[in-house]
C-alpha positions as CSV (number, residue, x, y, z in Angstrom):
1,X,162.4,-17.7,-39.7
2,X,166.0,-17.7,-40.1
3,X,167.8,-17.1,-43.3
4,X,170.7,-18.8,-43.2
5,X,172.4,-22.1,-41.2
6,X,174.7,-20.8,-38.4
7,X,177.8,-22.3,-40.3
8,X,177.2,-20.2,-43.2
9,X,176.3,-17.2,-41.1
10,X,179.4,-17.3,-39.2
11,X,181.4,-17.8,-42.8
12,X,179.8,-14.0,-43.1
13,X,182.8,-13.3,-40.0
14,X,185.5,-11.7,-42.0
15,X,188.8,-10.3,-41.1
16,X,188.6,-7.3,-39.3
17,X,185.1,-7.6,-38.8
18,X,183.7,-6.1,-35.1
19,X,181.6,-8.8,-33.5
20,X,179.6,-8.1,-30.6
21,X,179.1,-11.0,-27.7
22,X,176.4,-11.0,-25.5
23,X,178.3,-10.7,-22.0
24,X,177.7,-11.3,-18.4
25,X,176.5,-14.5,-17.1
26,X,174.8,-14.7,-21.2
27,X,178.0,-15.4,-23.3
28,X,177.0,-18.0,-26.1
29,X,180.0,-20.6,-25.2
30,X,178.8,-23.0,-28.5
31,X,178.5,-20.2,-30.5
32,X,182.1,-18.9,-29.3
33,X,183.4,-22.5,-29.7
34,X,181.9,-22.6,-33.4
35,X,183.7,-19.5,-34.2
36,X,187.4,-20.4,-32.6
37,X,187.2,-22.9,-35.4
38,X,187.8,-20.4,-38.1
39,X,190.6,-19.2,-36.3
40,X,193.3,-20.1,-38.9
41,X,191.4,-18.1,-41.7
42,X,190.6,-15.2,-39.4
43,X,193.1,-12.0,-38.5
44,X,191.9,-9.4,-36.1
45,X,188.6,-10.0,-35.5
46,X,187.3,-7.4,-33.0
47,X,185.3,-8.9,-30.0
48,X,183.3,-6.0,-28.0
49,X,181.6,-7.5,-24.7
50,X,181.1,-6.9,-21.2
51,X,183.1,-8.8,-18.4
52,X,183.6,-11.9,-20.9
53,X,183.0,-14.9,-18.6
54,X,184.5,-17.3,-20.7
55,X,188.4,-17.9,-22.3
56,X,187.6,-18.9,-25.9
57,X,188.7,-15.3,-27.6
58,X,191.9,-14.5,-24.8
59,X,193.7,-17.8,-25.3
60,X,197.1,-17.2,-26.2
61,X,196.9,-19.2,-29.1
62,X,194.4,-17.3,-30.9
63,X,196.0,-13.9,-30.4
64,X,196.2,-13.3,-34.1
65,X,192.9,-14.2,-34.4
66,X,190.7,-12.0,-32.2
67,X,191.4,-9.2,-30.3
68,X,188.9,-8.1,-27.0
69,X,188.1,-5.1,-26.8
70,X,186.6,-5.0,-23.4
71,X,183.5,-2.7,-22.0
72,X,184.2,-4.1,-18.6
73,X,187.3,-6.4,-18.4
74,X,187.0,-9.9,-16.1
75,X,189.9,-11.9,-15.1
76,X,190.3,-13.9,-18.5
77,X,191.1,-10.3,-19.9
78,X,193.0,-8.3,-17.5
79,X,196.6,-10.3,-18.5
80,X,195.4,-9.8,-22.1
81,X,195.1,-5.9,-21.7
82,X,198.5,-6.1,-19.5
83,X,200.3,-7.9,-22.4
84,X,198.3,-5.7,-25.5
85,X,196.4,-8.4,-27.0
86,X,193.4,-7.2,-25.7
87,X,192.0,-3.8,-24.5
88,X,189.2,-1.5,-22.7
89,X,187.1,1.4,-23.4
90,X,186.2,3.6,-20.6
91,X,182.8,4.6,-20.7
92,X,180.0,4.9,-17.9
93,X,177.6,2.1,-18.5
94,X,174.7,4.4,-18.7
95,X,176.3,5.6,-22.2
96,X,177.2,2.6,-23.6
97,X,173.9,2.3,-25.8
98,X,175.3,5.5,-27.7
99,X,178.0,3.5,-28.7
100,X,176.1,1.6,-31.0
101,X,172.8,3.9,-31.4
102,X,175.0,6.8,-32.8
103,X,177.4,4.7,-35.0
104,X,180.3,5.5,-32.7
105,X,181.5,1.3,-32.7
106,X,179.7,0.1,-36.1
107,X,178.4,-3.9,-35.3
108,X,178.7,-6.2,-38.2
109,X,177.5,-8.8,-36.3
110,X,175.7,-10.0,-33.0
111,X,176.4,-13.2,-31.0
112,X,173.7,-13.4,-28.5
113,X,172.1,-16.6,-26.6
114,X,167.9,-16.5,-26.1
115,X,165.6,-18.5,-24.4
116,X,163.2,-21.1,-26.9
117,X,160.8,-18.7,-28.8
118,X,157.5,-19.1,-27.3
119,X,153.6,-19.6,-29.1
120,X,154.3,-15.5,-30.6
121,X,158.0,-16.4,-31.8
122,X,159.1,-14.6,-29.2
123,X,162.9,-15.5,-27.6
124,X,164.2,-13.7,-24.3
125,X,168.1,-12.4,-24.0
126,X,167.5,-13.8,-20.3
127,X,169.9,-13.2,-17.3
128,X,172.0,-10.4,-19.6
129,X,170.4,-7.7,-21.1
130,X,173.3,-4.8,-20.3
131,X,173.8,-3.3,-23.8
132,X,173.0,-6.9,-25.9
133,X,169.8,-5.4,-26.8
134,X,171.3,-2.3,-28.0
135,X,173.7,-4.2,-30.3
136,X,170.9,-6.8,-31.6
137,X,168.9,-3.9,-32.8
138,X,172.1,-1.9,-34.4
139,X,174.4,-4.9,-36.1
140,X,173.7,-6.0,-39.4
141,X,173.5,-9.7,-38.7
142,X,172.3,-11.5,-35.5
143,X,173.6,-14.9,-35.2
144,X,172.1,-16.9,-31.8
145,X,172.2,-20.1,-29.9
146,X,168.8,-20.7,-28.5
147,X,169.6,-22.7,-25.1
148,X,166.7,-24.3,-23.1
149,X,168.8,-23.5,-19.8
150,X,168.3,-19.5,-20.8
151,X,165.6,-18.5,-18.5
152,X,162.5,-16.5,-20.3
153,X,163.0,-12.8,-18.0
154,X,160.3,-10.0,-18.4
155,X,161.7,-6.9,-19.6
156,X,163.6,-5.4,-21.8
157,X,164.9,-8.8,-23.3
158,X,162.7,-9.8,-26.0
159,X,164.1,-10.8,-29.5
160,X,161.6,-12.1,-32.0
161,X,162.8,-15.2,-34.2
162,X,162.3,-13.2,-37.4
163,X,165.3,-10.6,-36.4
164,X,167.8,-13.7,-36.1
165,X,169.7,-14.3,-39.7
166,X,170.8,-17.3,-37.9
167,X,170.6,-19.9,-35.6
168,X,171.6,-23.3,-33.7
169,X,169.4,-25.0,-30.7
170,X,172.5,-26.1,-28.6
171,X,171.9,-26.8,-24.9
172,X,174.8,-26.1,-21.8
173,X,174.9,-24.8,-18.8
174,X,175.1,-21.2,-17.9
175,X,178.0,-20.3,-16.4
176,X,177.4,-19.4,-13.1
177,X,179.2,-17.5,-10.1
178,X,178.9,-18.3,-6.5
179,X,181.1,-15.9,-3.9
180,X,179.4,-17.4,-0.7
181,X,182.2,-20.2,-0.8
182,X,185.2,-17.5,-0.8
183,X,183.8,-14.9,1.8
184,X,186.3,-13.8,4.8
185,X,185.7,-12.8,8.3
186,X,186.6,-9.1,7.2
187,X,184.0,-9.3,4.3
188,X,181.5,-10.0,7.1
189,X,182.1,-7.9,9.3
190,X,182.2,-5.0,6.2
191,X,178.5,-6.0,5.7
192,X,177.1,-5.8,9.1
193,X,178.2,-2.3,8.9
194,X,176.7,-1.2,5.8
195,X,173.8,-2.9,6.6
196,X,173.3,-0.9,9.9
197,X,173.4,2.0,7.1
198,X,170.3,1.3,5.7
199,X,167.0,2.2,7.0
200,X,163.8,0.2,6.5
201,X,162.1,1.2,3.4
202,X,165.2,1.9,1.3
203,X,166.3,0.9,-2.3
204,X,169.3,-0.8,-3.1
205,X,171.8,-1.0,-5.2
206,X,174.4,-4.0,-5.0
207,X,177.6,-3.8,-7.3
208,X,179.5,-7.7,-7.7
209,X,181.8,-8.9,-5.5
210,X,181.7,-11.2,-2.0
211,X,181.7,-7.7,0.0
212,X,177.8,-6.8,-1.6
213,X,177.1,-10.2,-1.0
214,X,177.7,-10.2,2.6
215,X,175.8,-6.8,2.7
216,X,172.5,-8.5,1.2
217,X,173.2,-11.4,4.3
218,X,173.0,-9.0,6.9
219,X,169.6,-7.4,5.1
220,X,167.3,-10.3,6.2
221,X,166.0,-8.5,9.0
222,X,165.3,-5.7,7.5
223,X,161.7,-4.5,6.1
224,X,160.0,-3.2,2.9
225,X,163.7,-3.0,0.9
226,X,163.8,-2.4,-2.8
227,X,165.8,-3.6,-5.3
228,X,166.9,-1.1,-8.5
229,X,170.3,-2.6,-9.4
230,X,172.2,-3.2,-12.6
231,X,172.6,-6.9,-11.2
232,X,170.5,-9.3,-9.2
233,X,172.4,-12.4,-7.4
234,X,171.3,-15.3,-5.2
235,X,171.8,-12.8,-2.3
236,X,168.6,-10.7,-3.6
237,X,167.0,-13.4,-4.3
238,X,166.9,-15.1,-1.0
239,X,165.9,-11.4,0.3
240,X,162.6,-12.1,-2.1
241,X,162.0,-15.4,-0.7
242,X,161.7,-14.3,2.7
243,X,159.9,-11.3,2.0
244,X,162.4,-8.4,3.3
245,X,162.5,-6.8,-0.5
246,X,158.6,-5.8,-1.3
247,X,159.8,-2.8,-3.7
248,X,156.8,-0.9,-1.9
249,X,158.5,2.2,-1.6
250,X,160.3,2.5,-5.1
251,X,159.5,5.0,-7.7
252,X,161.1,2.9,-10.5
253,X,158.8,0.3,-11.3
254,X,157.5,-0.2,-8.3
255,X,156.8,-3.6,-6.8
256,X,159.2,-4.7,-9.2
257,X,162.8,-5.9,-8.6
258,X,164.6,-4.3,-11.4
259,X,168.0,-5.2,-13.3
260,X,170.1,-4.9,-16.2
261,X,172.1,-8.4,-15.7
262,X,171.5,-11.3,-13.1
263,X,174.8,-13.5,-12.5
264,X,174.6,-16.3,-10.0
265,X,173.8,-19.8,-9.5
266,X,171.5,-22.4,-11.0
267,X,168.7,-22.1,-8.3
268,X,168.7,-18.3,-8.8
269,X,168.5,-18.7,-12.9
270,X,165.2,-21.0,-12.1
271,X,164.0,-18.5,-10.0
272,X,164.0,-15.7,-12.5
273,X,162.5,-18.1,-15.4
274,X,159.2,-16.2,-16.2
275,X,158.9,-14.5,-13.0
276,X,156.6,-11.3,-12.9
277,X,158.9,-9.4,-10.1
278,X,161.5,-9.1,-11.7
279,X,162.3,-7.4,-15.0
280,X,166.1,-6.6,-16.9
281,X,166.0,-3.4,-18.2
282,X,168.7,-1.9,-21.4
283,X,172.0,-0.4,-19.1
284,X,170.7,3.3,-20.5
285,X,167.6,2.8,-18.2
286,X,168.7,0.7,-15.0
287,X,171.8,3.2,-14.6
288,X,170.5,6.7,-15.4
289,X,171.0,8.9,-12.3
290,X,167.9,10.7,-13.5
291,X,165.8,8.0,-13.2
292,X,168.3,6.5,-9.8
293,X,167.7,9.2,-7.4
294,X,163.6,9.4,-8.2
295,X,163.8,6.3,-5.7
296,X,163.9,7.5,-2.0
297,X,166.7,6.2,0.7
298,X,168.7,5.1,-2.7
299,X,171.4,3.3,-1.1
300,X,174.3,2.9,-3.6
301,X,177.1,-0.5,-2.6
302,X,180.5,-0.4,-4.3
303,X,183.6,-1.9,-4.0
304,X,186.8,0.1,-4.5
305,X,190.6,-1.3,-4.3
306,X,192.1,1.7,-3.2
307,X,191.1,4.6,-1.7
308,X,193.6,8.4,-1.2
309,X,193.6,10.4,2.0
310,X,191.6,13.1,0.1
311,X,188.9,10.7,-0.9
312,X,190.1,9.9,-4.4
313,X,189.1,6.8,-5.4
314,X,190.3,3.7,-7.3
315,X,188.3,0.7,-8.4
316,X,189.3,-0.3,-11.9
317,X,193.5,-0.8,-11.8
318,X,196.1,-1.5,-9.8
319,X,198.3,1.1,-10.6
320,X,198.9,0.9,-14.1
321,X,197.7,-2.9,-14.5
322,X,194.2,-2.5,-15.5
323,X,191.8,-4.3,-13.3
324,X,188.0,-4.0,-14.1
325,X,186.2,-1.3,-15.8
326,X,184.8,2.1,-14.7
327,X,181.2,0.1,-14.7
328,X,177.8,1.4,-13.1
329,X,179.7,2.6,-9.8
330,X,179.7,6.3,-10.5
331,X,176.2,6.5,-12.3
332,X,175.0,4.6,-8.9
333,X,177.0,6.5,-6.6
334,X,175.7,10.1,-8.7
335,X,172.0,8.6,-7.7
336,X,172.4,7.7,-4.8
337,X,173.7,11.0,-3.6
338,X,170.6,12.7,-5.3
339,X,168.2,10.9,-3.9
340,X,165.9,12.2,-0.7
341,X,167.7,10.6,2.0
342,X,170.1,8.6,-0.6
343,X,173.6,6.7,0.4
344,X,175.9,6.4,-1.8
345,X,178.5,3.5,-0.2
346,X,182.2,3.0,-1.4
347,X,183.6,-1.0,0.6
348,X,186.9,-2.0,1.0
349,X,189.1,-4.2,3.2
350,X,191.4,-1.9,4.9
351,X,194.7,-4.0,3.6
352,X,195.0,-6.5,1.1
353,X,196.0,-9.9,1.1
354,X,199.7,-9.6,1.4
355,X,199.2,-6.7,4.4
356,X,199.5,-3.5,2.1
357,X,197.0,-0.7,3.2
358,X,194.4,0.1,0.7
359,X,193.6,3.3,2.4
360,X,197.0,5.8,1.0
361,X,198.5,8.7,1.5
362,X,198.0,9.1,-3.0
363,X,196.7,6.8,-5.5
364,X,199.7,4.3,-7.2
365,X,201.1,5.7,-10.3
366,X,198.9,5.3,-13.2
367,X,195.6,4.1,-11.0
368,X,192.5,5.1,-12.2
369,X,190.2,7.3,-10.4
370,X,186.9,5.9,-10.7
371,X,185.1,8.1,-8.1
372,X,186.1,11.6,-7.5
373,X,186.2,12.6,-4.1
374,X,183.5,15.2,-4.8
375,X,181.4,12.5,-5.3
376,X,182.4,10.1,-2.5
377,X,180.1,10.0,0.8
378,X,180.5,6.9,3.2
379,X,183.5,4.6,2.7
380,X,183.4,1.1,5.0
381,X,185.7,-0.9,6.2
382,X,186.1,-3.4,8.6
383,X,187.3,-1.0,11.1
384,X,184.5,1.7,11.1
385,X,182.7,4.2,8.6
386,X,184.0,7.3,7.4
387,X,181.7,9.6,6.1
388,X,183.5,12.2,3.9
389,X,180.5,14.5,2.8
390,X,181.5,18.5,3.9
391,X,184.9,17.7,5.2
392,X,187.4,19.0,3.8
393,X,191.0,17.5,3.1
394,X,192.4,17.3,6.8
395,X,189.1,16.0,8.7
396,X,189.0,13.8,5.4
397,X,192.3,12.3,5.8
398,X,191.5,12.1,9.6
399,X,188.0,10.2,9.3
400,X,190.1,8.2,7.0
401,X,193.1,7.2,9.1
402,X,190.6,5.9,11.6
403,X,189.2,3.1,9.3
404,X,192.2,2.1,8.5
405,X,194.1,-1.1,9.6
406,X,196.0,-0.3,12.8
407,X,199.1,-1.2,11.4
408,X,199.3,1.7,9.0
409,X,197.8,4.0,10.7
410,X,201.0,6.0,12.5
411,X,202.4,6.0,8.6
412,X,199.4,7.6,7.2
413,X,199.4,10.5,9.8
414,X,203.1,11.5,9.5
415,X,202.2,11.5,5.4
416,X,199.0,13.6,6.0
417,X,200.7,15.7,8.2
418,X,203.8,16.3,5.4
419,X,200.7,16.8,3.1
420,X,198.6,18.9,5.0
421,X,200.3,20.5,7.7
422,X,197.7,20.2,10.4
423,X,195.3,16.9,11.1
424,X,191.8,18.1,13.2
């Protein structure tokens, strides 16, 4: 049982300490709460978690308190790494186990949030596994808040009560994410033509965002899909429910929908709780192109923000304003393309918001490129599909051009014609 109440085990958070917290849709708010408290005592206090869903450690206020050192930034972090009270570590997520396996980030202590132990002491890390079962089994204290809304997942998530120092039974909600209330005309139309990409029998791979979601809508007619993802939503859910995802033809686990997180609503956290087709695997196993492109028709769905006339691409900043994180989109994209019949599928709107093309002549100064464009394949927009495996830079830039929005498409020739002389 545990050793110590949770006040005194947090009292063990000193200055300067590295504190991991269980990420995703899994962040342990109380426990996050519990620890803002000591906030006057406490001077940089490093945080290390993936795509933080909640504010407690980025509010101004505590700036001198904590600083967030990001695996994958979300939106509470991205002014926090533009203003340098925060920060992020690019690393594939298939690596990010060797972070704490080989000593390379030192844990001193673990803030996760588990499921109620069942009859063998057993708790589950639930709808977040990503690298939170890496850290419990590397920091030296594990501190949890055992939350009867945590749904019990098969898998890769199992903690037993005796390797938690501390703990506190708190119930809340999980925080949850819906995108089917924000999608756009474009993001529809975006989906209906990756969805005519993928064949009957394939597996699939959906990355976050309203664009994958609108993919998996235009799925349900489909047959005998698979899932091998590093996130399930409501979208693959409902694709269960009626049957169109069997997992019949995966080599992966097969019959079984397979994850490293699950982020969505309420109905789809009940419909994980303690079900047998569907297990969350450690981020080292889900996203290891070895073990990727064993499943055939791998079809790989990612979202980019920019994308050059050469094939470059850019998902993680806007320019130099860090955006997101380098993720699981290469280590799906590497799969995919290695796979017997595999896809791997870069989405984007062809302009933004505000009417400024994402497909350019070069990247913005200081944007990351996420996906080389030796790696890329097909890239989607709502305009048409530009498949960019074999061509070179001018048919490239050409296939290009005609996926992107009318409006800039007489600008991006005369700048591929300055760039390359000759457009096929």
């Amino acid at each position: 049982m545990a050793k110590m109440l949770i006040d005194k085990g947090l009292s063990l958070i000193k200055s300067g300490s590295r504190v991991y917290v269980h990420g995703c849709g899994g962040i342990p708010q109380y426990l996050n709460r519990l620890l803002a408290k000591r906030a006057n005592e406490l001077r940089r206090v490093e945080i290390i978690s993936i795509l933080p869903l909640d504010n407690t450690y980025t509010d101004p206020k505590l700036n001198d308190s904590f600083f967030v050192n990001s695996l994958f930034a979300s939106g509470f972090v991205r002014p926090c790494i533009a203003n340098g009270t925060a920060s992020y570590i690019p690393t594939f997520l298939n690596e990010m186990p060797r972070l704490f396996d080989e000593n390379i980030l030192p844990l001193d202590v673990a803030l996760i949030q588990v499921s109620p132990p069942d009859k063998h002491g057993y708790c589950s890390l639930g709808i977040a596994v990503e690298v939170t079962g890496v850290a419990v089994r590397n920091a030296k204290k594990i501190f949890a808040q055992i939350n009867r809304n945590m749904p019990r997942v098969h898998g890769d998530t199992f903690v037993h009560i005796n390797q938690i120092d501390a703990y506190v039974e708190y119930d809340e909600p999980l925080i949850e994410l819906d995108y089917s209330k924000e999608i756009s005309d474009v993001e529809r139309i975006i989906g209906k033509r990756v969805a005519e990409l993928i064949d009957d029998g394939s597996t699939l791979q959906a990355g976050i965002g309203a664009i994958p979601d609108c993919v998996l809508k235009s799925l349900e007619h489909h047959k005998d899909l698979s899932i091998a993802s590093e996130m399930v939503s409501d979208g693959v859910m409902t694709l269960m429910e009626k049957g169109v995802v069997t997992n019949r033809y995966k080599k992966f686990h097969p019959g079984i929908t397979t994850c490293t997180f699950i982020l969505g609503t309420r109905k789809l956290y009940d419909f994980v709780n303690d079900n047998p087709k569907i297990f969350a695997f450690d981020v080292g196993i889900t996203n290891d192109p070895t073990q990727i492109c064993r499943n055939p028709k791998m079809c790989a769905i990612n979202a980019a923000l920019e994308v050059d006339l050469t094939g470059q691409v850019c998902a993680e900043s806007l320019g130099v304003m860090h955006y997101s994180g380098v993720g699981g989109q290469v280590d799906f994209m590497r799969g995919a393309a290695l796979s017997e019949k595999g896809k791997p599928i870069l989405v984007l709107p062809s302009q933004t918001s505000k009417g400024i093309s994402r497909i350019v002549n070069t990247l913005k100064e200081g944007a990351g490129v996420t996906t080389t464009r030796a790696h890329v394949h097909y890239i989607v927009t709502e305009y048409g599909v530009a498949n960019l495996f074999g061509k070179n830079y001018q048919q490239r830039a050409k296939a290009l051009i005609d996926i992107a929005h009318p409006d800039h498409r007489e600008t991006l020739e005369r700048a591929a014609y300055k760039r390359f002389k000759t457009l096929y």
